[in-house]
MIVO-197802 format. One record per residue (C-alpha): residue in one letter; x, y, z. Coordinates in steps of 0.25 Angstrom, whole numbers, plus 5000, padded with zeros to 4 digits. Layout:
<recs>
AXYZ ...
</recs>
This chain:
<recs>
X496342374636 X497442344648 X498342214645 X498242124656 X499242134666 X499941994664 X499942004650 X500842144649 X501742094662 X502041974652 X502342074639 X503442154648 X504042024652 X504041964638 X504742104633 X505642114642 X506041954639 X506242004625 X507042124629 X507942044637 X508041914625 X508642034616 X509542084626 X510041924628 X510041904613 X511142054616 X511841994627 X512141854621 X512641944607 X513542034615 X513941874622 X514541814608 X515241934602 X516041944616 X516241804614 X516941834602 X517741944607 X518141844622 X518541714624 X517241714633 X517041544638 X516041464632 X515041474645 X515041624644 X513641604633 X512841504638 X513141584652 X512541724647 X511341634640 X511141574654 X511041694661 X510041774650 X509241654651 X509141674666 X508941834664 X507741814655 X507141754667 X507341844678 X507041954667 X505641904663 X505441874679 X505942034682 X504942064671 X503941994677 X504042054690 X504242194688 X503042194678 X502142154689 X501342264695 X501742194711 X503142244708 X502742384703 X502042404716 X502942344724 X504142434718 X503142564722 X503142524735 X504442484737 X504142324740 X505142294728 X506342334721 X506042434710 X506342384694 X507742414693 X508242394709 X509142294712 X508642304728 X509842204731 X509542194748 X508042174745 X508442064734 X509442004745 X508241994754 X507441914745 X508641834742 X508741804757 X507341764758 X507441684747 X506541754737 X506941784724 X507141944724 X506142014716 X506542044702 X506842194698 X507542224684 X508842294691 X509142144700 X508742084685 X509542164677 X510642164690 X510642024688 X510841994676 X512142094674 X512642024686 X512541874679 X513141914666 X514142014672 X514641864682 X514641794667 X515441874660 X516441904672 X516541764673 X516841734658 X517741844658 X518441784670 X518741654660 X519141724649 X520241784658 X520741664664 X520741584649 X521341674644 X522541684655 X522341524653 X522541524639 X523641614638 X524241514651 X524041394640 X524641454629 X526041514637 X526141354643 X526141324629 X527041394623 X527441504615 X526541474601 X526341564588 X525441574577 X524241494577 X523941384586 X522541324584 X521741224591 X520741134582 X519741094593 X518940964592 X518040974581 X516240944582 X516040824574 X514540764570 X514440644561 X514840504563 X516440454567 X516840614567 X516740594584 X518540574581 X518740704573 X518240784586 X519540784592 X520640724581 X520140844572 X520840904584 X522040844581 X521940814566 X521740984562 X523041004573 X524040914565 X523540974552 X523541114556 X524841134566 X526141174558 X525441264548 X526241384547 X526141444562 X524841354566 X525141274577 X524041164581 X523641164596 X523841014599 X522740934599 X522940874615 X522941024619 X521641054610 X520840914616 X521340934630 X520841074632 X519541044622 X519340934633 X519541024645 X518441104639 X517641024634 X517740884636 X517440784625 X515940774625 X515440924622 X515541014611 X515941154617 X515541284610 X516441374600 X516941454613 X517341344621 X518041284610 X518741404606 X519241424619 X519741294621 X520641314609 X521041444616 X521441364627 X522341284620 X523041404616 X522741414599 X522441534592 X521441454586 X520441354585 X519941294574 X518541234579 X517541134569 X516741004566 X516440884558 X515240834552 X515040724545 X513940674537 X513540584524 X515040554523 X515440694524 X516240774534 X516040924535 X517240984543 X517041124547 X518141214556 X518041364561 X519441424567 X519641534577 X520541604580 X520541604594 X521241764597 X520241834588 X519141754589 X518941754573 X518441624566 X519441594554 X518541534543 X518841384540 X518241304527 X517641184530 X517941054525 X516940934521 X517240794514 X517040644514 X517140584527 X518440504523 X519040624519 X519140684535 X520640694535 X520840774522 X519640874529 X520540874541 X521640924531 X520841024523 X520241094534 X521441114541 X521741154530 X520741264530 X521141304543 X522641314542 X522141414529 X521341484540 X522441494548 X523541534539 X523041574524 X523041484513 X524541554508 X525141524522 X524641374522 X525041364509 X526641404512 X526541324524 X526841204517 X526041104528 X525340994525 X524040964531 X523840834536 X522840774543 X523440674553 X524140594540 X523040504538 X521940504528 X521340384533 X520040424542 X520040284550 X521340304554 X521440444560 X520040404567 X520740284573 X521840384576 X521140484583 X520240394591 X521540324596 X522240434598 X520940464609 X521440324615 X522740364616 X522540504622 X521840434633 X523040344635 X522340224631 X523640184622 X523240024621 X521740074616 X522340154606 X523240084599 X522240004590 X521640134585 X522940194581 X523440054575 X522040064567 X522340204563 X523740174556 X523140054551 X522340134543 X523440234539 X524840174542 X525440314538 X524440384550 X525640444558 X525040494570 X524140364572 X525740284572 X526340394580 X525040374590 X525040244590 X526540224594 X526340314606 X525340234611 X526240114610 X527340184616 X526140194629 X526040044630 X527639984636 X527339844639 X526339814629 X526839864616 X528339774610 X529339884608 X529439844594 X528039864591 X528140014597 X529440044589 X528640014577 X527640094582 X528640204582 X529240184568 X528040194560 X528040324565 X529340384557 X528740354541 X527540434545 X528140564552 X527940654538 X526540634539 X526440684552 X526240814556 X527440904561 X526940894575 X526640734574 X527840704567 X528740764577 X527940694589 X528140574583 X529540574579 X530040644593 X529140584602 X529040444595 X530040424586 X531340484592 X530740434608 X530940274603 X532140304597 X532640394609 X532940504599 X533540624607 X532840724594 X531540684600 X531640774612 X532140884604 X530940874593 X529940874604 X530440994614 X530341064599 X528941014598 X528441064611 X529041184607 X528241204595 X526941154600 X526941194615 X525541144614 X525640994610 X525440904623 X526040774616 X527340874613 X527640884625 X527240744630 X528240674619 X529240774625 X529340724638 X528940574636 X530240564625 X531140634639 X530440544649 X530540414642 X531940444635 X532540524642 X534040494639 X533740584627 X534340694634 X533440804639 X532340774646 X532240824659 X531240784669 X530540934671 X530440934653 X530040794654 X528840824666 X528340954659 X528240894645 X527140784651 X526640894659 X526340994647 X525840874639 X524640864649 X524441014651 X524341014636 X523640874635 X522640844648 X521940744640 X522940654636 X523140554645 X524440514638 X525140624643 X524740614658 X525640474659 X526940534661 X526340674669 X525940584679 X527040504679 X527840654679 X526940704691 X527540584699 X528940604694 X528640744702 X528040684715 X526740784712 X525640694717 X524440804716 X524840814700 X525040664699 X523640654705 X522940754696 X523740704684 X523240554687 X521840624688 X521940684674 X522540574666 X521440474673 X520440584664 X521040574653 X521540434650 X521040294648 X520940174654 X522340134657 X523340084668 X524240214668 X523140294678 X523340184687 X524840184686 X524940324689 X524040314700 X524840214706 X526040284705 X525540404711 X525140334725 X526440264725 X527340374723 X526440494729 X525640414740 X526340284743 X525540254757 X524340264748 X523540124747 X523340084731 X521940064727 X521839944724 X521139954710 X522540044706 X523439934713 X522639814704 X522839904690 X524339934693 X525039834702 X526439854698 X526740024698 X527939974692 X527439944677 X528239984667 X527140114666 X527340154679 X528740104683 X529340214675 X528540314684 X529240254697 X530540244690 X530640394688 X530040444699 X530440544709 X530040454721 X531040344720 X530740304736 X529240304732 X529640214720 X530440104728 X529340104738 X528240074729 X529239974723 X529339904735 X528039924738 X527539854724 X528739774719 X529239634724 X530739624729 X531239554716 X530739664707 X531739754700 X530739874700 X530839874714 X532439874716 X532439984704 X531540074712 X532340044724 X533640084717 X533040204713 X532540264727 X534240224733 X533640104742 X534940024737 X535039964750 X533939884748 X534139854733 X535439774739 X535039704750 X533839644742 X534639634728 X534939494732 X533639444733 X533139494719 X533039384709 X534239344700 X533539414687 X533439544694 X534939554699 X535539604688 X534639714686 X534939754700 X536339754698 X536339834685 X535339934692 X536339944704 X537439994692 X536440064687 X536040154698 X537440174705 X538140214691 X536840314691 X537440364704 X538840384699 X539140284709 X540340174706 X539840044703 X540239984716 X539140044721 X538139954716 X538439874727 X537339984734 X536439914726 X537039784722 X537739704732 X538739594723 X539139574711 X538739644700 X538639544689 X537939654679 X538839744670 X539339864673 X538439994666 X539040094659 X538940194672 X540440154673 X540940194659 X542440224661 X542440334653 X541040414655 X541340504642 X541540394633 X540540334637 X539640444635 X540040464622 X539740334619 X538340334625 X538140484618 X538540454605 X537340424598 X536840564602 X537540674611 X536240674620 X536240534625 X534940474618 X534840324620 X535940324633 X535540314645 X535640434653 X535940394669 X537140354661 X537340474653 X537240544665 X538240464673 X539340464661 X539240624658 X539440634675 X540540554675 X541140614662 X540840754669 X540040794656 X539440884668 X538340954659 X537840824653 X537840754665 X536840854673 X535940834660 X535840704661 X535740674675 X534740804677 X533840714666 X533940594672 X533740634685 X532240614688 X532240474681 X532540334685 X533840374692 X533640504695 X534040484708 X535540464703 X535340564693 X535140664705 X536240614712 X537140634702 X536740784698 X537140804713 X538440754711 X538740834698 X538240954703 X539040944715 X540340924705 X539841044698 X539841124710 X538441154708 X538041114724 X536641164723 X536241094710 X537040984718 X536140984730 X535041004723 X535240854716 X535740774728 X534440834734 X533540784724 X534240654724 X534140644737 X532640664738 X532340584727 X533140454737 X532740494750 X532340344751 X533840294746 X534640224756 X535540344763 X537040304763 X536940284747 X538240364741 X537440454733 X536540484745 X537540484754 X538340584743 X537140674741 X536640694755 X538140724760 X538140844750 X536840914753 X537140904768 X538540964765 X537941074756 X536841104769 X538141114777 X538641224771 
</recs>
């Protein structure tokens, strides 16, 4: 009896669906071990899926088709394509006429090579250019050894573990680094490029992740999860080692839920035995510590201040890192957080409660780690004591740990803020804030002085994407606006200010912002906004003024400044002609009477004994201040100490003067290039000043001179 002919076109399109499910079922085998061979992204899986979910159909269809005796007959007559022809005018016709082209197995088959043939050419594409990207990643970090490895943010499921998904971030990379030759990639790095990625509402797959650890430039990964449940936590971790692809087995932990910390310890444990073989941890000698605190509340209070604080919400902060070391007063990094935040808050904090702040650190530096302990004490510790070791123990830390954003970030802040403590020259003090961001893109605390770095430069196009970025990343605070301000007064001064900026920051000469404009490289800018902004009888004003060489007008209005502020002017007229090198008769181009303040130290009678007075503490200078240093060691004719110091000082608040006077030693030296090169400077940086000035005068005559020759 003949099968109907429905029924058998069916069974060959139901056959051939099975044959091609086994070939998938092929194809997505052959997928996985390639993966494990290539770095291949996350997207190249659910791709070939996609695309054999979309061949199933058009192969059932074709099936259909060419089972149908129509398509037979018109293939004997030449109507249609034959089976296996790919007829690709007559398939451009129908396209053209807007019918779908009839299905033949060669334009199937064609097809389908051409998709998987665009998916894989495309992944290998990324490979390509991660890999470049990578190895980009770890040169600009720096030469590393041994093992570097990246714990990424763990998958948590039980109640309150929501914390542990990043701080076990943190926690397992200040347990782990300094093992031997393990070096922990630091934390910043791990979250900002997990967050790149990811972002903090998904759970990306095993590949994702592992190629988010290879971005950060680690050997390996260490990948895992908490549960907890009827007052247990189960604490599972799987390692990888990112060159070979292998998975290093590591033992999991489990306990009471009170007991987190010393799981923390015992599965680092675990992986530092994974890493290195129980004999070699054993000679190592380290001791695992989890963040030196055994109390639960407080590394909780800890951790979820510490995400206050990476937003640069300092003042929001402070309550859950008071709570933390009021749970455990010996809770080092909780005190070392806690007086950084405070050191963010000028104006609102009594110096005396911030100096305690900063002692309570010193008792607990032991229980540190070796990386914490040196933060603290170099960046903390030594900076309020203006401690010259400091810089030397952080350009030592940036060295071992090329990697660690907050390295770099306490390096520069130490030479910005202090920097009498000899060595901190404006480019080494730009490009530590700058690798603190490329290192850290999601701490807002870092973008402050980038930003402020950016218009030091006069570089408005990274000034605006700067203020674009830290807008992402931080809280609600006035510092977005501050710096928004600043860049429409110092890069667009015709620019109207919105009036919502104008009402949240009146005065752009706050104490946050005032330091900006003190330092910048626009001193003209800076005395326009200041009369722009500032009543006549403000100081700020006549400062700004000084500083841009508008003396003329400084003297003609000092009269009518109240009696209060008449000293001040006086001593900043002695100021800033000693600075100059100028005698102190000069001030009369600032000050015109009397001078009823006394005389600084500019006019020591013996410059060398007074620089051996002013260095005897310590031969670098720490705690002097250094305009003077400079102008004592030019005078004495100590020719290589002078350069230094007036090189370092020359982009600061009387950088101007600085310039000035490099020009003049250069020119002693017989160095007239280096010579012009200064006055140069110094005269772009016053183009504003009034023009029969002496050291205007002096540096104009000497580059047209040199032109003349």
């Amino acid at each position: 009896m003949l099968e109907p002919q429905g029924t058998g076109r069916r069974t060959r399109v139901g056959s051939v669906a099975v044959g091609y499910l086994g070939a998938s079922w092929l194809i997505l085998q052959v997928v996985d071990v390639v993966g494990d061979i290539l770095p291949l992204p996350s997207w190249v899986g659910p791709g070939v899926l996609v695309l054999l979910g979309i061949g199933l159909v058009l192969v059932t269809a074709t099936a259909w088709v060419q089972a149908d005796p129509d398509t037979t007959r018109g293939e004997q007559t030449g109507e249609l394509p034959g089976d296996w022809e790919v007829a690709p005018k007559e398939a451009l016709t129908a396209l053209l006429h807007g019918r779908f082209p009839h299905l033949t197995w060669g334009r199937t088959l064609l097809g389908g090579l051409a998709a998987l043939s665009l998916l894989f050419g495309s992944a290998g594409l990324y490979v390509l250019i991660s890999d470049r990207s990578m190895d980009d990643t770890v040169e600009a970090s720096g030469p590393a050894t041994g093992v570097r490895i990246a714990s990424m943010p763990f998958a948590t499921t039980g109640p309150d573990l929501e914390v542990y998904r990043e701080g076990m971030v943190e926690l397992l990379a200040t347990n782990l680094d300094g093992l031997g030759d393990v070096r922990a990639i630091a934390s910043r790095t791990v979250l900002a490029r997990w967050d790149e990625m990811a972002g903090s509402d998904s759970r990306p797959d095993l590949d994702a992740v592992l190629e988010t650890a290879r971005s950060t430039g680690a050997t390996h990964a260490l990948v895992g999860s908490l549960v907890a449940a009827a007052g247990e936590i189960r604490i599972n971790a799987e390692l990888y080692d990112l060159q070979s692809g292998a998975e290093l087995s590591v033992p999991g932990v489990q306990g009471s839920d009170d007991e987190i910390l010393d799981l923390v310890d015992r599965l680092a444990v675990s992986v530092a035995r994974s890493l290195m073989g129980a004999e070699r941890i054993e000679a190592a000698g380290s001791r695992l510590a989890s963040l030196t605190t055994p109390s639960v509340p407080a590394l909780r209070l800890y951790l979820e201040g510490e995400a206050l604080y990476r937003r640069a919400e300092f003042l929001a902060a402070l309550p859950l890192l008071e709570g933390a070391i009021e749970a455990d007063p010996t809770f080092g990094l909780a005190v070392m957080r806690r007086a950084q935040a405070l050191g963010w808050l000028p104006g609102l904090v009594p110096p005396d409660t911030l100096e305690a702040a900063r002692l309570a650190i010193g008792p607990l530096l032991d229980g540190m780690s070796q990386r914490d302990a040196t933060l603290a004490e170099a960046g903390i510790i030594d900076y309020a004591e203006r401690d010259a070791d400091g810089p030397r123990r952080l350009r030592e830390f940036v060295a071992r740990y090329p990697d660690d954003a907050e390295g770099w970030y306490q390096l520069s802040d130490f030479l910005f803020h202090l920097n009498n403590i000899r060595g901190g020259t404006r480019d080494e003090v730009l490009h530590g804030f700058d690798r603190a961001v490329d290192l850290g893109p999601q701490f807002a605390p870092y973008y402050i002085h980038v930003i402020q770095g950016a218009l030091f430069r006069g570089d408005t196009a990274r000034t605006r994407q700067l203020l674009e970025e830290y807008r992402g990343v931080a809280g609600e605070d006035d510092r977005w606006a501050a710096a928004s301000l600043l860049r429409i007064l110092l890069l667009d001064p015709e620019a109207e200010i919105p009036a919502e900026l104008a009402e949240r920051v009146p005065d752009p000469f706050t104490a946050e912002t005032g330091r900006i404009l003190a330092m910048s490289a626009q001193p003209g800018a800076l005395a326009d906004i200041a009369i722009r902004y500032l009543e006549p009888g403000d100081f700020r004003r006549v400062t700004a003024m000084l500083r841009a060489g508008r003396w003329e007008a400084v003297r003609t209005a000092a009269e009518e400044l109240p009696p209060a502020i008449q000293p001040q002017l006086q001593a900043a007229a002695l100021a800033w002609v000693g600075a100059f090198g100028l005698d102190r008769s000069s001030a009369s181009l600032i000050w015109d009477g009397p001078l009823s303040v006394p005389v600084p130290d500019y006019w020591i009678e013996d410059p060398l004994r007074g620089m051996d007075r002013l260095l005897a503490a310590r031969d670098d200078g720490s705690g002097a201040d250094p305009v003077l240093l400079a102008h004592l060691a030019d005078r004495a004719g100590d020719t290589e100490r002078a350069e230094r110091f007036l090189t370092e000082e020359s982009w600061r608040e009387f950088g101007p003067a600085m310039l000035y006077r490099l020009g003049n030693l250069y020119r002693a030296t017989d160095r007239p290039a280096e010579a012009g090169e200064a006055y140069t400077r110094f005269l772009e940086m016053w183009s504003g000043a009034d023009p029969e000035l002496p050291p205007v005068v002096i540096a104009r005559d000497f580059l047209e001179g040199k032109a003349d020759e």
